[in-house]
C-alpha positions as CSV (number, residue, x, y, z in Angstrom):
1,X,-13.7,-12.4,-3.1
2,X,-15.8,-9.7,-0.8
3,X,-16.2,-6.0,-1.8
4,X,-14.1,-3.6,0.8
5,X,-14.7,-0.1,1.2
6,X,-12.1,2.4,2.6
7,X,-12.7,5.5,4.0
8,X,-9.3,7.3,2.0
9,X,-9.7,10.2,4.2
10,X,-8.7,8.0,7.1
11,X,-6.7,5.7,6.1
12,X,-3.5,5.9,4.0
13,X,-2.3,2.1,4.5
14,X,-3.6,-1.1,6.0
15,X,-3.4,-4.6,6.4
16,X,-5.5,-7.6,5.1
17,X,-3.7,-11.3,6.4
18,X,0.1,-11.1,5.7
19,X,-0.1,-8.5,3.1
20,X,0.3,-4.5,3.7
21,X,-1.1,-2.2,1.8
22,X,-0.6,1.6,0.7
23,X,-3.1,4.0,-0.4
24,X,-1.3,6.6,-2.9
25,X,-3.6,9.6,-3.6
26,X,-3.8,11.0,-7.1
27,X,-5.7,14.3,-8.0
28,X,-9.4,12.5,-7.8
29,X,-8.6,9.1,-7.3
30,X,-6.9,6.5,-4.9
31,X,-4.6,4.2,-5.8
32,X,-4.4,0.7,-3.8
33,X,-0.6,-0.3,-3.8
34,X,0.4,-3.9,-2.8
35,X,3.3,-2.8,-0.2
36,X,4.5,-6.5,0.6
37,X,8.1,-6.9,0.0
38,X,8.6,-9.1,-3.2
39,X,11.4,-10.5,-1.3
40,X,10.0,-12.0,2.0
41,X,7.0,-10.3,2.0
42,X,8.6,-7.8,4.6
43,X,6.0,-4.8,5.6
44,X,7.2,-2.2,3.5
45,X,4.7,0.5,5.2
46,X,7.8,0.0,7.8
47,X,10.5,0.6,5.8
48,X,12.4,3.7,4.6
49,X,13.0,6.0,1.7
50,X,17.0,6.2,-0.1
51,X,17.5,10.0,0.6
52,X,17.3,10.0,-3.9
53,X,13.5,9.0,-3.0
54,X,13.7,7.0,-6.3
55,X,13.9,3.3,-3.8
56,X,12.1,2.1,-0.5
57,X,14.6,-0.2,1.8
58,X,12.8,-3.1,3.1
59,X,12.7,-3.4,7.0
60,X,13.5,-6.8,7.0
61,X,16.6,-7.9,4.8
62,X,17.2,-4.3,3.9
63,X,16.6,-4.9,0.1
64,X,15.8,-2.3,-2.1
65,X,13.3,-1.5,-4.7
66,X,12.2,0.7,-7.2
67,X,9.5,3.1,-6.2
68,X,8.1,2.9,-9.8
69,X,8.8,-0.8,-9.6
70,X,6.5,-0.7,-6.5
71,X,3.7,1.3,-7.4
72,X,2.9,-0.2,-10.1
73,X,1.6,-3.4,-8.3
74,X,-2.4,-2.1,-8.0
75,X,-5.0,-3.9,-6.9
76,X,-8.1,-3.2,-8.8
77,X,-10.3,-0.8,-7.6
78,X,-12.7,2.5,-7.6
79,X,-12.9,5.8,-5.9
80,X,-16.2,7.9,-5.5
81,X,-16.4,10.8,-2.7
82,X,-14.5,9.8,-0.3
83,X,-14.9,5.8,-0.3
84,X,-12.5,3.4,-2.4
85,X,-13.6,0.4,-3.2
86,X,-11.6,-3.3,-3.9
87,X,-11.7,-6.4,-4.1
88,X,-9.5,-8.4,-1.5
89,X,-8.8,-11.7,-0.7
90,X,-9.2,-11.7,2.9
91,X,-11.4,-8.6,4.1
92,X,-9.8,-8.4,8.0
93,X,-8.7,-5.0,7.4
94,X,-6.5,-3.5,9.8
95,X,-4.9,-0.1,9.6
96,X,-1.7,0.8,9.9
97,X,0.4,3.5,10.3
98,X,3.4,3.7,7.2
99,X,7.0,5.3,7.4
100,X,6.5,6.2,3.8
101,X,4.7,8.8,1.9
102,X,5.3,8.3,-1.8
């Protein structure tokens, strides 16, 4: 699998084949979320909040899940300065721009 570096200044979610990604910012570190519906594998960068904010309703089939459910699906990966780095299956990366802000 090939090393990717992310500028996390830039970009907050993003694309690699079929699955979506979210980048959820901690005090000095990024976190890489796998934002792929666990249903259909739906976008979930597309979907919405619940107005609670405890549950993200899938674009697709309208399911809902958990936001602690969600965020803790991590990839594995670093921060230093500005740069996170992971390891990904496919490296196309394509940015995107996400509906949520969690």
């Amino acid at each position: 699998m090939p090393l990717i570096s992310l500028n996390n200044k830039q970009i907050s979610a993003f694309r690699a084949g079929n699955k979506f990604y979210l980048l959820k910012r901690y005090k000095h570190t990024v976190r890489v979320i796998d934002f792929t519906c666990p249903h259909r594998g739906g976008p979930l960068v597309y979907g919405r909040m619940t107005s609670s904010r405890k549950e993200i309703i899938c674009p697709w089939h309208q399911g809902r899940y958990a936001v602690k459910a969600i965020c803790t699906r991590t990839v594995p990966s670093i921060t230093i300065n500005n740069k996170t780095i992971l390891l990904l299956e496919d490296r196309t990366i394509k940015p995107v721009v996400s509906n949520i802000n969690i």
